[in-house]
C-alpha positions, 0 to 999 in steps of 0.5 A: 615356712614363713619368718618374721624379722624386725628390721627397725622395728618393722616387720619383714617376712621371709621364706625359709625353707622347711627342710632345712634343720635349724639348731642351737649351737654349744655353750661357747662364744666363738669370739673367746675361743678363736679371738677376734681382730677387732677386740683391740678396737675401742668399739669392740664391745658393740661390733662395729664402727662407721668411719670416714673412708679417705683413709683407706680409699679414695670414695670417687675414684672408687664410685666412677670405676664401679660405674664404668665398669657395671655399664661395660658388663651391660653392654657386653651382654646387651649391646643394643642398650642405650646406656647414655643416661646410665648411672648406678643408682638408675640401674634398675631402669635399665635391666630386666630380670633375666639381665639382671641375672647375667650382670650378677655373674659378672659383679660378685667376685671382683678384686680391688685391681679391677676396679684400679684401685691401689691394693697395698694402700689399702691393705696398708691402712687397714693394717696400721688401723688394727695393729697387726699385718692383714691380708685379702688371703684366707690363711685357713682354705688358702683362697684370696677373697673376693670384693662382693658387689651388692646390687640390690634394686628398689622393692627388690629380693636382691639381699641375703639372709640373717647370718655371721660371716664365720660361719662358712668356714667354721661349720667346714673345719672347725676352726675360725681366722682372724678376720673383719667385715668391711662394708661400703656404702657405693651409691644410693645408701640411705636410711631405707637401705642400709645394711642392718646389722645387731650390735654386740651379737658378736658376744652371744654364746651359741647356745642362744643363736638358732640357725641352719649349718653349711648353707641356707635357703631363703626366698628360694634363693640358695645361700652358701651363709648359715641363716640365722633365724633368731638370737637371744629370743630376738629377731630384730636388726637395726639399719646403720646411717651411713653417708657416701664417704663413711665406711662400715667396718665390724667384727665378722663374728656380728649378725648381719643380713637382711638389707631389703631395699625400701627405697621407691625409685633408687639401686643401693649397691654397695661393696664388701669384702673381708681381711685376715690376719697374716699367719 
């Protein structure tokens, strides 16, 4: 079935898939009742924040890794390339479809380790930032939690659905970590690209938040995220501005998803990954 969503006011038509059930949660903020790791944030009350990242990370060091390290999978897996003039935000120029496919496989699930970079500092930093000791271990399914990397080409379907990152866990047991989203603008973020995201959404009761359970279709394309279809009677989402060395930081129970790529000639690709509190 077709779907319109807003994001900046412009329309966006999805295709959700018809089978799948779509409900009203209960009369509860999961917010208030599993707590939140940003609620001591002076930003709490919109959900996210846009901060410089020198902080926690070093911005170049992490764009020249995440390039040689996207080249070498290309060229692992198609030798023949002439990858001279690559760079992340041509990379559309140089893959096809079905490449593009391989090289996903090989992106989605990184550590801060393959990139090189230096896993306590940031740890540490993100640790002092909030007050309280975090961890990339997910202290309810006892999995370490991947670095996602966002590839996403110019006029491409490379974004996923409206969702809530708790969803996934709570929706499997009922239960909800202590945890925050961490968003980073790699290459090629601009104002078409962003991630948009609904500011306060976070602080919805359930009741008014429509969406599938355990999972969703979107554009034929399987996601392990809950799709959310609409909120408060709303659809819309609005981009956040970000410049190369900002980071976005926001509670993982805020709406977000459905970052289409409007640029004309340009892959916006993008890191993200989450933190829990340590038991």
């Amino acid at each position: 079935m077709k779907h319109s969503f807003k994001v900046d006011n412009e329309k966006l038509l999805v295709e959700l898939d018809e089978d799948e059930k779509f409900e009203f949660g209960n009369k509860e903020i999961l917010t208030q009742r599993f707590g939140d790791l940003t609620e001591t944030k002076y930003w709490f009350d919109k959900g996210f924040s846009i901060t410089k990242s020198s902080r926690f990370y070093d911005a170049e060091k992490l764009y020249s890794a995440t390039q040689k390290a996207i080249k070498n999978i290309i060229y692992n897996l198609d030798p023949g390339l002439n990858l001279s003039e690559f760079s992340l935000e041509n990379y559309h120029t140089f893959v096809s479809e079905e490449l593009h496919s391989s090289v996903l496989k090989k992106t989605r699930r990184l550590f801060p380790e393959n990139l090189d970079l230096d896993v306590h500092k940031i740890l540490e930093e993100f640790s002092n930032y909030f007050g309280t000791n975090l961890t990339f271990l997910n202290p309810i399914t006892g999995k370490q939690q991947w670095m996602i990397a966002r590839i996403n080409r110019a006029g491409s379907l490379d974004y996923n659905t409206a969702h809530k990152d708790v969803y996934e866990v709570f929706d499997k047991y009922n239960d909800i970590p202590r945890m925050v989203n961490v968003w980073i603008p790699l290459s090629g973020v601009n104002k078409l690209n962003s991630l948009p995201i609904v500011p306060k959404s976070h602080l919805l009761s359930e009741h008014l938040i429509k969406r599938t359970l355990a999972g969703s279709t979107m554009n034929g394309v399987p996601y392990s995220v809950a799709s959310i279809k609409n909120w408060d009677g709303s659809a819309t989402l609005s981009r956040v501005e970000l410049n190369k060395d900002d980071v976005l930081i926001f509670s993982s129970h805020l709406i977000h998803g459905l970052a289409v790529n409007k640029s004309e000639d340009i892959t916006r690709i993008s890191f993200e990954f989450r933190l829990y509190e340590k038991s």
